[in-house]
C-alpha positions in Angstrom: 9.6 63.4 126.9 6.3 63.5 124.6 7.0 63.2 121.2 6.1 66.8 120.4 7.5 69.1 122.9 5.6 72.2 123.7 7.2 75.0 122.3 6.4 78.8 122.7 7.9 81.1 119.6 8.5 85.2 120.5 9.3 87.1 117.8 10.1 90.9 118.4 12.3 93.9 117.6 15.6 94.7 119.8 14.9 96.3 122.9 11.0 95.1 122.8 11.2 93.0 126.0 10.9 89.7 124.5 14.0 88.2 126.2 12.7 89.0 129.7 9.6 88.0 128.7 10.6 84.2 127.7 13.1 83.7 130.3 9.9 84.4 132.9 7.7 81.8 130.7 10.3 79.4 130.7 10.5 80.0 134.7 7.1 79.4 135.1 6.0 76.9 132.9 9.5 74.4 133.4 10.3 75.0 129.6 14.4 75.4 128.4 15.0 78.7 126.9 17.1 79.6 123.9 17.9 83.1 123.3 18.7 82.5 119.9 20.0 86.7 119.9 23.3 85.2 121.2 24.0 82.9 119.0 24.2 85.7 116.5 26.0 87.6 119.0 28.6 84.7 119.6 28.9 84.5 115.7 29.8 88.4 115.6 32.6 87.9 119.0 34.1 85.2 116.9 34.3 86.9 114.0 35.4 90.2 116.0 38.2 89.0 118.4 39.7 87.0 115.1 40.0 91.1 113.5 37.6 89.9 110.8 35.0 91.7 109.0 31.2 90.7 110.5 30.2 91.6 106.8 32.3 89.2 105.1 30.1 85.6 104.6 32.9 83.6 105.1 34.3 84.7 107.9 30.8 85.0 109.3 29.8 81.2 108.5 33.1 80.0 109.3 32.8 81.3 112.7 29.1 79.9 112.9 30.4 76.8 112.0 32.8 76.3 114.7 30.4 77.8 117.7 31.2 77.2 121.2 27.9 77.0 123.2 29.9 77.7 126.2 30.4 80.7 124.2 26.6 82.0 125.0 27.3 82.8 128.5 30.5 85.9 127.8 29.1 88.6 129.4 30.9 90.4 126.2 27.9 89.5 124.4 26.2 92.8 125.5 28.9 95.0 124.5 27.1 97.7 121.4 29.8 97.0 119.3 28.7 93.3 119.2 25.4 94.0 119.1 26.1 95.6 115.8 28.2 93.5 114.5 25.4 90.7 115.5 23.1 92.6 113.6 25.4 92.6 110.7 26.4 88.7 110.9 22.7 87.7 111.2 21.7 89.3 107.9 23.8 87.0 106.0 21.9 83.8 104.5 24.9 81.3 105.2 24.9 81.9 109.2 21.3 81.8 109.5 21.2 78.5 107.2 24.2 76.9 109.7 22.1 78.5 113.0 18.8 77.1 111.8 19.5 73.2 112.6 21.0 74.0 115.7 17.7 76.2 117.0 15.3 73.4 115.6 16.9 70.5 117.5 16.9 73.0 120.9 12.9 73.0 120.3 12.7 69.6 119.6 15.4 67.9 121.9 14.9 71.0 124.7 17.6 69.7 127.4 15.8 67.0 130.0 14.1 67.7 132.7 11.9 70.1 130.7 8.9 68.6 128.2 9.1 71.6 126.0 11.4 75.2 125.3 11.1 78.9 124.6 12.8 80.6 121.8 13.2 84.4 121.4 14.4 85.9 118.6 13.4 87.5 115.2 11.9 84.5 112.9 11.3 82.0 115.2 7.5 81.4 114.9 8.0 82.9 110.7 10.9 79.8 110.2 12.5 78.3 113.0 9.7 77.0 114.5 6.5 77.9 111.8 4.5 74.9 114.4 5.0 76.2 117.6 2.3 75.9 120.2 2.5 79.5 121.0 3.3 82.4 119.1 3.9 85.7 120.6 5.2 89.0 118.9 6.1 91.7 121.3 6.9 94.8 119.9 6.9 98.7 121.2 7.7 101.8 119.7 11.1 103.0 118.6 11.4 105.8 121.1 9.7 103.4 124.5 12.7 100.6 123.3 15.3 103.9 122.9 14.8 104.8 126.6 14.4 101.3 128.0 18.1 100.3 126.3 19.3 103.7 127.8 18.2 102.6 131.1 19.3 99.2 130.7 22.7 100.7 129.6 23.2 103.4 132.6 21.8 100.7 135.3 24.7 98.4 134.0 27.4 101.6 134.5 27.4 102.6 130.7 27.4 106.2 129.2 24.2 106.2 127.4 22.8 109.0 124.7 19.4 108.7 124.0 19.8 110.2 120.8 22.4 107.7 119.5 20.7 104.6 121.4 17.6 105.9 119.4 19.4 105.8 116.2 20.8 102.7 116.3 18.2 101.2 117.2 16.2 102.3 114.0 19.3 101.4 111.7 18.8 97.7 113.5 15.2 97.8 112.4 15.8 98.4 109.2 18.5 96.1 108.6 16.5 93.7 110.8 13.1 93.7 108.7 14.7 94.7 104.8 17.6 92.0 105.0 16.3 88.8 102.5 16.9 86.0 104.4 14.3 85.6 107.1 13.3 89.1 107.9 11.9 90.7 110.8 8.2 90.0 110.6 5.3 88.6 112.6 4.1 85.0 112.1 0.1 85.5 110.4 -0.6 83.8 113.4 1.3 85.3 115.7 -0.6 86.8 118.6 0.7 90.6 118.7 1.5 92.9 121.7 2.4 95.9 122.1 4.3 96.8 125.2 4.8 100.5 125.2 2.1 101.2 127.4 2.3 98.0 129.2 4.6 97.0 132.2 6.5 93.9 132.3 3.8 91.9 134.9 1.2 92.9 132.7 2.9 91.5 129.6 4.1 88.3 131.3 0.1 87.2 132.6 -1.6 88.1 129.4 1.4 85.6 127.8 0.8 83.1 130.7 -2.9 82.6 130.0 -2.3 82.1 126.8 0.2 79.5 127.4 -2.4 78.0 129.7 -4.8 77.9 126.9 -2.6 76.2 124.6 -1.3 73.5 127.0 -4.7 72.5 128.2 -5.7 72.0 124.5 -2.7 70.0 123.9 -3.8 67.7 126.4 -7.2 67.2 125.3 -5.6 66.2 121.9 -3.7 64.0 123.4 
């Protein structure tokens, strides 16, 4: 294990591809991946199936505190109603400030074989991880992210209204980028893209060569 491990940051609002993206990365590269989304979404199931409030901070932090990893892997996660709620939890400075440690030691200690790890979320190259070797924001418009989620949700067996996936998906925006503690934003060095014109393969090798880029430098510093 060097004693920096490689680490790629993407950033991007819900629905913007960002998870699909870094779970190919980490694929193709040998990197551990950390959708850090679910921790936030395993905060809000906590907090839900004990009838709590996801907008109360101490229920919130208290159920942050006592995280299952195991946890990650309920396929509840995806439910709207956490989704919201996650929205809701993650917007509250105590969970993010009990999350943070556990995201920075994924990046820094990313499980063995892999020499480095990709982390998705919303501040990861901003404040998880401000030195990462790679910093990606992927982003799309509202309405392209409305009727991928719809698909995602009707392929899955959902009933799915454009209109209201559309709408919540602008309330999560809002909430996402005005909340105080570590807002949606891109890193100033954070390499934009915009996928609502793009497909996912086009998205994935423009990422890839710039992870190339920024390995083969590493080495030569090495």
């Amino acid at each position: 294990m060097p004693v920096h491990p490689f680490v790629v940051a993407i950033d991007g609002p819900a629905a913007s591809g960002k998870g699909t993206l870094a779970r190919r990365l980490a694929g193709r590269f040998g990197l551990s991946h950390l959708d850090t989304g679910a921790l936030y979404r395993a905060v809000a199931l906590l907090v839900l199936d004990q009838a709590g409030n996801p907008a109360d901070p101490a229920a919130a932090a208290a159920a942050a505190r006592h995280l299952d990893p195991q946890l990650l892997s309920d396929p509840r996660l995806r439910g709207e109603a956490v989704s919201a709620a996650a929205s809701t939890v993650a917007a509250i400075p105590a969970v993010r400030c009990v999350l943070l440690d556990l995201q920075r030691n994924f990046a820094t200690h990313p499980p063995s074989p892999a020499q480095g790890a990709v982390l998705d979320g919303r501040d990861i190259g901003s404040v998880v991880c401000p030195e990462a070797d790679v910093k990606l924001f992927i982003t799309a418009n509202v309405a392209e992210r409305a009727r991928r989620r719809v698909g995602e949700l009707r392929q899955g067996g959902a009933v799915a209204i454009f209109e209201d996936v559309l709408q919540d998906l602008t309330n999560r925006d809002a909430r996402d980028t005005d909340r105080r503690a570590s807002p949606l934003i891109a890193a100033p060095d954070a390499i934009v893209i915009d996928t609502t014109t793009l497909d996912p393969d086009a998205v994935f090798e423009r990422a890839s060569d710039l992870i190339v880029r920024a390995l083969k430098e590493k080495e030569w510093q090495q």
